[in-house]
N, C-alpha and C positions, 0 to 999 in steps of 0.2 A: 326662610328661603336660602339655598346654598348657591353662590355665586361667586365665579372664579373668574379672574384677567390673567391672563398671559403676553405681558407685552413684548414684543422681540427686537423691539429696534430703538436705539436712539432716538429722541426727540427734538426734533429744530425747528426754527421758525422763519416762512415764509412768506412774505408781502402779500397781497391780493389788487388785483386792479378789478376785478367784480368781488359780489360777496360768493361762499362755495356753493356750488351746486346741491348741498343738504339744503339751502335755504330759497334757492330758485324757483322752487314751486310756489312757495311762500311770496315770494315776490314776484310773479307774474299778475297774481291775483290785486297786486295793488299798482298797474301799470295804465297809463291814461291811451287809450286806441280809441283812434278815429276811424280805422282802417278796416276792426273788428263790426263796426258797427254800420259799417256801408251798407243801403239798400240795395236788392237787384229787382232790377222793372219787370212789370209782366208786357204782354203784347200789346196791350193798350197804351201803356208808357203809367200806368197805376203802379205804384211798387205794392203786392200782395203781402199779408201777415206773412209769416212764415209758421207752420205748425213742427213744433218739439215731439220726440218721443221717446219713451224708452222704450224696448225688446225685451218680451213679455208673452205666455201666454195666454189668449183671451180663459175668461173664467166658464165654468160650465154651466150654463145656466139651464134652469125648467124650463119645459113648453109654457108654463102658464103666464096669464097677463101681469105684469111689475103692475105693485100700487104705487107711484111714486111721489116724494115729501121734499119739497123746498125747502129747506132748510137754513141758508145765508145768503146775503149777497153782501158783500162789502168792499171799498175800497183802500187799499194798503198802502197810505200814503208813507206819514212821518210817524211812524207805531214804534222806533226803535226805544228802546226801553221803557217802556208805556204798560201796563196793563193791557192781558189779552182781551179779543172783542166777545162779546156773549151774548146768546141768543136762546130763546126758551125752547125748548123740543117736549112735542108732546107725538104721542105715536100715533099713526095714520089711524083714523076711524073709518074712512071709507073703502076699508080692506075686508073684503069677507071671510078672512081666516084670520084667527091670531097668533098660528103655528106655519112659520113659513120655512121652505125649503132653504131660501138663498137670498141673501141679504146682502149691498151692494151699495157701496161710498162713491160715489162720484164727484172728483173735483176738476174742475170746468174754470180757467184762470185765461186771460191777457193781459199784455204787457206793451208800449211805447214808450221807445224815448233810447236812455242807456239805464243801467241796474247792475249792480253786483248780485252772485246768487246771496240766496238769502234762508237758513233752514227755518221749515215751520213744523206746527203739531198739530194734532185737532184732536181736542180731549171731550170725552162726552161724559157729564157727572165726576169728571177726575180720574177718568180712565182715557187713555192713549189708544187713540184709533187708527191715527195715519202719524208718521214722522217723513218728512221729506224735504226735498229742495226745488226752490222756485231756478226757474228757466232764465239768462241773461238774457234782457231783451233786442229789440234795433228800434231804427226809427220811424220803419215800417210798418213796425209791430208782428207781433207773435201770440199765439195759442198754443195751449196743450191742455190735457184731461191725464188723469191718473183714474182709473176704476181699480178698488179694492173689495176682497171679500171680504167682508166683517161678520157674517153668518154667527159666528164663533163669541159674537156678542148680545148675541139673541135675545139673554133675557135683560138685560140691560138696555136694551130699546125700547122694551114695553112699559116702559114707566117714564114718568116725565123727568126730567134732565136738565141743568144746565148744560149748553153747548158749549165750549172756550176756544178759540182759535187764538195761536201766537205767530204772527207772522214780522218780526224785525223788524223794517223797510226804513231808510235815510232819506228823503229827496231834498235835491238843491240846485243850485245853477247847471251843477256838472252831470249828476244821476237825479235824472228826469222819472224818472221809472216808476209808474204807480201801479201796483198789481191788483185786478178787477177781478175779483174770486163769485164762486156762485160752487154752492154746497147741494148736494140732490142726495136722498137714501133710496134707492130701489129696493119694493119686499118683492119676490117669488114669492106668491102663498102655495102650500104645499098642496100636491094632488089629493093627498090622504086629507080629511079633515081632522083630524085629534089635534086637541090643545095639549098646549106645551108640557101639562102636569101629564096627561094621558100619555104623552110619549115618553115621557122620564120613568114613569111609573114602572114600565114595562120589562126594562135592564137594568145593568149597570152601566154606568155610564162612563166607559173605559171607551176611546177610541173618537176619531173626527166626527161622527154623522151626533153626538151627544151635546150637547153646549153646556155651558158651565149653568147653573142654579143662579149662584151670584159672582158678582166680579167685584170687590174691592182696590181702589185705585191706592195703587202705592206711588202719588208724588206730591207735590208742593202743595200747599196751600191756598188760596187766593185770600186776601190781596196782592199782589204782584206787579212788578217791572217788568217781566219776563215770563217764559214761558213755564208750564205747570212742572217741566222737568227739575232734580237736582244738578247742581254744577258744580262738576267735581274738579277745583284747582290745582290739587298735586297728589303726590304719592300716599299722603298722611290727611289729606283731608277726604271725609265722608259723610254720603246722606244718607239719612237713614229715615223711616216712616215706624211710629205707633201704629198697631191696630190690634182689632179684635175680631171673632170669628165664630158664626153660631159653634153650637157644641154638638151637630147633627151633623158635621161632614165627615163626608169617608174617601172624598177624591181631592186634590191640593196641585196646581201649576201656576209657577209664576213665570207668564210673561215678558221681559226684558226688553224695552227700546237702549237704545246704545247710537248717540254721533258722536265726533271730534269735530272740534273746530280749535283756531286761533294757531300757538304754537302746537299745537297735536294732531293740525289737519290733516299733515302728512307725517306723522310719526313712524310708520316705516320705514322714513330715509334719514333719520334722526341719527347725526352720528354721538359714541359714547363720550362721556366729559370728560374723560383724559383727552380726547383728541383735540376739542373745543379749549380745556386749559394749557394744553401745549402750544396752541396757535394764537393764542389771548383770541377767540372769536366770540365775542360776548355778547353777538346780537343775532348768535345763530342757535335755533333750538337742539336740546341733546338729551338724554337721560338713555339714549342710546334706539336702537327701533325696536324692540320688545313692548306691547302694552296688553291685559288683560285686565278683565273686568271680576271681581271675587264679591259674590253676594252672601252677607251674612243670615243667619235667624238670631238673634238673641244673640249676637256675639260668636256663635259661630257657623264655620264654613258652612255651608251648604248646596251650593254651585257655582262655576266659571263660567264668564265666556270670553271667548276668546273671537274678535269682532273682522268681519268682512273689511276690507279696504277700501268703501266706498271711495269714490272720488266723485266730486262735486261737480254742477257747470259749470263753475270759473275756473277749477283746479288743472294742472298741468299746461295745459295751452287751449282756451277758451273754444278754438276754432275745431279740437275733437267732439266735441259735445254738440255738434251744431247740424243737422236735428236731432242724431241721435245721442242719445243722453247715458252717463257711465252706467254700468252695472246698481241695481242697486239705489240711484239717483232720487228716483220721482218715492219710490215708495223704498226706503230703507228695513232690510231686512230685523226679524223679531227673534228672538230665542229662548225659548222653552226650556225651564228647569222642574222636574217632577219634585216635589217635596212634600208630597202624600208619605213619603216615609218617617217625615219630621209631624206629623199630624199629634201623636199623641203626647207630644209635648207639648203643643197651644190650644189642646182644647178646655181647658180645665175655666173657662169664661174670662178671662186675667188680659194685661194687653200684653201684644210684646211687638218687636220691632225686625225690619227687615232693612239691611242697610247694605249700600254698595261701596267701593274703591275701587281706585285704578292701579295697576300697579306698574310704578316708574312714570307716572302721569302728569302732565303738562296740564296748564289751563288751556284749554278749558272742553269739560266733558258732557255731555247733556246725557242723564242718565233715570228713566225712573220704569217702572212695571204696575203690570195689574196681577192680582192674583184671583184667578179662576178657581171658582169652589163648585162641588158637587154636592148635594146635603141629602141623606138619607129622610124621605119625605114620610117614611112607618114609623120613624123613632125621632123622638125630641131631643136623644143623645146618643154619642158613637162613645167609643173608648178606644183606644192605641196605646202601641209603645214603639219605642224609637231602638233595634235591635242593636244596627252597626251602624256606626260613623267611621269611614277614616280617609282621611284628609292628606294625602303623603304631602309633604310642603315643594314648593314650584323650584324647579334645580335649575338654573338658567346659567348658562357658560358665554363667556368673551372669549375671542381669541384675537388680538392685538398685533397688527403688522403695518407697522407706518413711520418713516422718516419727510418730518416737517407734513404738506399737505397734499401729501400723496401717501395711498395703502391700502390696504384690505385687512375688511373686518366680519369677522366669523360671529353670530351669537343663533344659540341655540337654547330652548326649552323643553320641559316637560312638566305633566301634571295627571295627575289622579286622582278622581274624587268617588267615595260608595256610600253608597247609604242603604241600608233596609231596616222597614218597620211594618207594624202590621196594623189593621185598624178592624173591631169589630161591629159592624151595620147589622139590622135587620135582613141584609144577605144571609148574611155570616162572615165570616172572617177573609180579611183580604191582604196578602203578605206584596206590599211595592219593593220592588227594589232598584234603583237609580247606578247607572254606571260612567262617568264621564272620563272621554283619556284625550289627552292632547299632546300634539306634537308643535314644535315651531321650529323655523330654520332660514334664518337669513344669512344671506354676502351682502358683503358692500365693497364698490369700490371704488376709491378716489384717487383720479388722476387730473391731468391740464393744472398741477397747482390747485386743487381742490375743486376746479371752474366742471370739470365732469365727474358725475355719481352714475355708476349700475349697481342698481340694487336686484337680487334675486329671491326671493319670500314664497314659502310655501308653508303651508298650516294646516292639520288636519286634525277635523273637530269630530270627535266621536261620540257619542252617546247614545244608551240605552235604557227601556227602559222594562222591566218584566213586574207583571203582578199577576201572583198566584188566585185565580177566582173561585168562590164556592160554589161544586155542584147545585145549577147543571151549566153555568157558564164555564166559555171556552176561557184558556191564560188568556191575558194579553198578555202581547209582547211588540214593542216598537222601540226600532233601531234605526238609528239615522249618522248617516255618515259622509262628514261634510268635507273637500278641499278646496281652498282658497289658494287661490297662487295672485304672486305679484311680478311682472318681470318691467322696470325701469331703465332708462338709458337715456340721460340728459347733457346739456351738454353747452358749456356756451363759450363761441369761438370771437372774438376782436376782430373786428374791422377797422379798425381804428373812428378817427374823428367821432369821437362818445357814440360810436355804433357798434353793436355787439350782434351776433347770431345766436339766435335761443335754439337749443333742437333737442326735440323728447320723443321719444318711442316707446309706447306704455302695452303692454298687456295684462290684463284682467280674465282670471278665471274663476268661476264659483262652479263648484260640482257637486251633485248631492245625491244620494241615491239613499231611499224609505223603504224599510218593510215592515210590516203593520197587521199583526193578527188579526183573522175572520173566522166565520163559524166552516168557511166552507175550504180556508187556507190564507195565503199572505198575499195580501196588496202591497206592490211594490213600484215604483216608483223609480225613476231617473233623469236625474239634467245636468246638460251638459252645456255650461252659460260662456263663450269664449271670447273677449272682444282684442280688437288689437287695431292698436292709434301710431299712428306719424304726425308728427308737427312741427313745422317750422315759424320762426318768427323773427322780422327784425325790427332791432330794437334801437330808436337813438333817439338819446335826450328822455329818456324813460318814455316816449313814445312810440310804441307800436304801430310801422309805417307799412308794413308789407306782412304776408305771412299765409300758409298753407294749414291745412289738418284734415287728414284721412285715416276712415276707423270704418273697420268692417265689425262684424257679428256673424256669431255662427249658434245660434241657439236651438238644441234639440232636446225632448223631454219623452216621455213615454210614461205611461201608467195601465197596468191591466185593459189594454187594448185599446187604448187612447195614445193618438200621437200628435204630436205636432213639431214644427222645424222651422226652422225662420234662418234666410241667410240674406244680411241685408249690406250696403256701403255707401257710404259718403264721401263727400269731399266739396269743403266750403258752401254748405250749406245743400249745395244739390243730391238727391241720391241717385247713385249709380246703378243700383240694381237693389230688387225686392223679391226674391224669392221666396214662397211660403207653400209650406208641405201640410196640410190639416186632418189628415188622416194617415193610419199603418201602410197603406196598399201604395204610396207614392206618389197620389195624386198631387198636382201642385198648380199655383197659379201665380203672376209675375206683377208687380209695381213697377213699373222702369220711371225714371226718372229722366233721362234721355232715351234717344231713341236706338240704344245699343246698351247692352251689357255690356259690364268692364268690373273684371276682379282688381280688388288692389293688392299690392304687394304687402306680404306680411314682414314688416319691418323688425328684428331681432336683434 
């Protein structure tokens, strides 16, 4: 890794009457509000749940009837370092097909009382299905539902399974909060009847509508304290998994979950450790705000990712999340690395290992993958070779401008990773080739005596992937191309008498636009995910007594004549407006929350 600082100014040192604003985020989430947790009555004088959500669009389901599979109920009391709960799954017999279109996780949760958020997983046989975060609750209480497509774990349903769910949870005098979970799988059985072998039998199995053969779980072990993930504690510590792999595949993806939590929550406002040693601030986290994730095979590279900016329920200021929930939140985004190029190195029956790092990493990192295989079902054996590797190493720049605890700080990335190999199937020969490029580019900037941080982050994830196919299939070729944007502005002003003014302006963006070979041309894809939060709060005695939060959403997607749009807003729980677009031609129809619309102002 080549890494350069330029620091321009003399260093001194300045007092603090709060801790800086790199660390505010970090400490709002440990702040006691009564204020936060206030009910509001409905017309009867009953205070109503209140229902959470994120902004999402719904999945596309079949006309045909779901068979659907209870799966858990359970209570999340005091689980926090405990072994996860488990539950035996056997697949639906009262389904008249065993080959279904769409497949479909439903999780179905309430909450009373008060709760910090809380991340959970829900692993089936040791594969990761959902990664996410539970909802802050009130006194009221609260509901929400996450629906995910899990289709893509197809053949990993049809066999029995342990089920593992990890869900943390503390309760005591202060966090009452018990979270009441209830698990459902909905099948779509497919129009067509063919079994699962009859459908695989037919292609290659390049492309979404093909599901893996088998899935091998790359994470922990059970027995455990925690959940099935590794937990990656710094820059030099990693997990890594053993495994083996029939010797009849000819397709290879690995899957990738990825959270932060603790000091890493917010590691994009993480300022660099000269700044932290110049200011003696030793209870503030630093390693600077650059973090990526680098997955080895056997020791070497093999793909990056470079992770969305989730932000949590509790994160930034409680009262943006409240009903609707950050980017990213209820179901945390996955990331796909092709490593069918690397095939002909692990097929020889032998074990070997697949291991992650963080790089410049805080504790603590919850990290683990499934690895998707295709298995040539004419041949008991494939053969490969591993062409090119090459790995250009991560160039990451500082640029240094700060006298005592005020400055601006420049850090910038770049990475390159290629792979091609070929693998030979009773196809015939199939040349993959893997292309990932990445950019990074953050500001920071600290002023009020360190008390205000804007941060500005943008990231852009590319990757690609082409495989050469044997007549009479068409290449594949799928390209995906992601940016992540961050834009922060915090900020905390004295009032005196031990009260302070918190105030955060956050926007979140995730963009992504797919193109994806067909026989008849490219499926392509676009979203365009924008959210943007205000928040006030005031703060005395580490009590949060008063406080605002307003966040809109602008979410628009399209796909090969599929559209949908969602434009929604909040403020203190109520929503202001619900507009929703479900078709190209601009039809639409309105949720209001009051009896008027009301934009909010996009706070910058």
């Amino acid at each position: 890794m080549d890494y350069f600082i330029v620091p321009l100014f003399f260093l001194s040192l300045i007092s603090l009457q709060h801790p800086i604003s790199a660390s505010n985020f970090h400490k709002i989430k440990q702040l006691e509000s009564d204020f936060l947790d206030q009910p509001t009555s409905s017309g009867d004088g009953t205070p109503p749940p209140t229902e959470y959500f994120e902004v999402t669009r719904p999945i596309e389901l079949p006309k045909t009837k779901p068979c659907s599979y209870h799966v858990l109920n359970h209570d999340f009391g005091y689980t926090y370092g405990k072994p996860p709960v488990l539950a035996n799954y056997t697949p639906p017999t009262h389904c008249p097909s065993q080959w279904f279109s769409k497949i479909v996780l439903e999780w179905n949760a309430t909450c009373k009382g008060r709760q910090f958020d809380r991340i959970f997983g829900v692993w089936l046989g040791g594969v990761e299905l959902l990664r996410s975060c539970t909802a802050e609750p009130r006194p009221n209480g609260i509901f929400w539902t996450v629906q995910k497509d899990i289709t893509r774990y197809h053949s990993l349903l049809l066999s029995d399974q342990t089920l593992a769910v990890y869900l943390g949870n503390l309760v005591d005098k202060t966090y009452t909060g018990v979270y009441h979970v209830d698990i459902t799988i909905h099948f779509y059985p497919s129009v067509k009847t063919l079994s699962f072998d009859e459908s695989n039998s037919r292609a290659l199995a390049f492309g979404n509508d093909f599901p893996a053969d088998l899935i091998l779980p790359i994470s922990r072990n059970l027995p455990l304290n925690s959940g099935l993930w590794f937990e990656i504690q710094n820059s030099t510590d990693l997990g890594f998994k053993e495994f083996k792999i029939p010797q009849n595949a000819y397709r290879a993806v690995l899957e990738v979950y990825v959270s932060f939590h603790e000091n890493d929550e917010f590691w994009y406002t993480n300022p660099p450790d000269e700044y932290l040693f110049a200011n003696n601030l030793t209870d503030t986290p630093g390693n600077g705000p650059f973090r990526e994730v680098v997955v080895t095979l056997d020791g070497n590279v093999v793909g990056s990712v470079w992770p969305f900016t989730v932000i949590y329920t509790g994160g930034v200021n409680p009262l943006l999340w409240r009903p609707i929930t950050g980017i990213g939140s209820f179901d945390l985004p996955t990331y796909d690395i092709e490593i069918t190029p690397f095939l002909g190195t692990i097929l020889d029956g032998k074990s070997h290992s697949l291991g992650f790092s963080v790089t410049n990493g805080l504790n603590v990192w919850f990290i683990d993958a499934n690895l998707h295989l295709w298995l040539d079902r004419k041949s008991s054996r494939t053969e490969g070779e591993l062409v090119i590797q090459s790995d250009k190493p991560l160039a990451e720049y500082l640029v240094s401008d700060f006298t005592g605890l005020n400055g601006t700080f420049w850090t910038s990335a770049k990475r390159s990773i290629f792979s091609s190999g070929w693998v030979r199937s009773s196809y015939g020969n199939i040349t993959t080739s893997l292309f990932q490029d990445f950019v990074y580019n953050n500001s920071m900037v600290m002023g009020n005596n360190g008390n205000k941080q804007i941060v500005n982050q943008v990231i852009f994830f590319n990757d690609s992937v082409h495989a050469k196919l044997p007549s009479p299939f068409v290449d594949f070729i799928d390209e995906n191309y992601r940016k992540f944007s961050l834009f922060s502005d915090s900020d905390e002003l004295d009032q005196h008498n031990h009260t302070y003014l918190s105030v955060a302006n956050v926007t979140l963006g995730f963009d992504e636009n797919k193109s994806e070979s067909a026989a008849f041309g490219f499926l392509k894809s676009s979203l365009k995910n924008v959210q943007v939060g205000h928040g006030t709060m005031v703060v005395k005695n580490n009590l949060v007594v008063s406080g605002l939060g307003e966040t809109q959403q602008d979410y628009r997607y399209t796909s090969h004549g599929n559209c949908y749009s969602r434009k929604v807003g909040s403020s203190n729980y109520t929503i202001l407006y619900d507009k929703v677009i479900n078709s190209c031609n601009k039809r639409s129809h309105s949720h209001l929350g009051l009896n008027f619309i009301k934009k909010l102002p996009i706070m910058l």
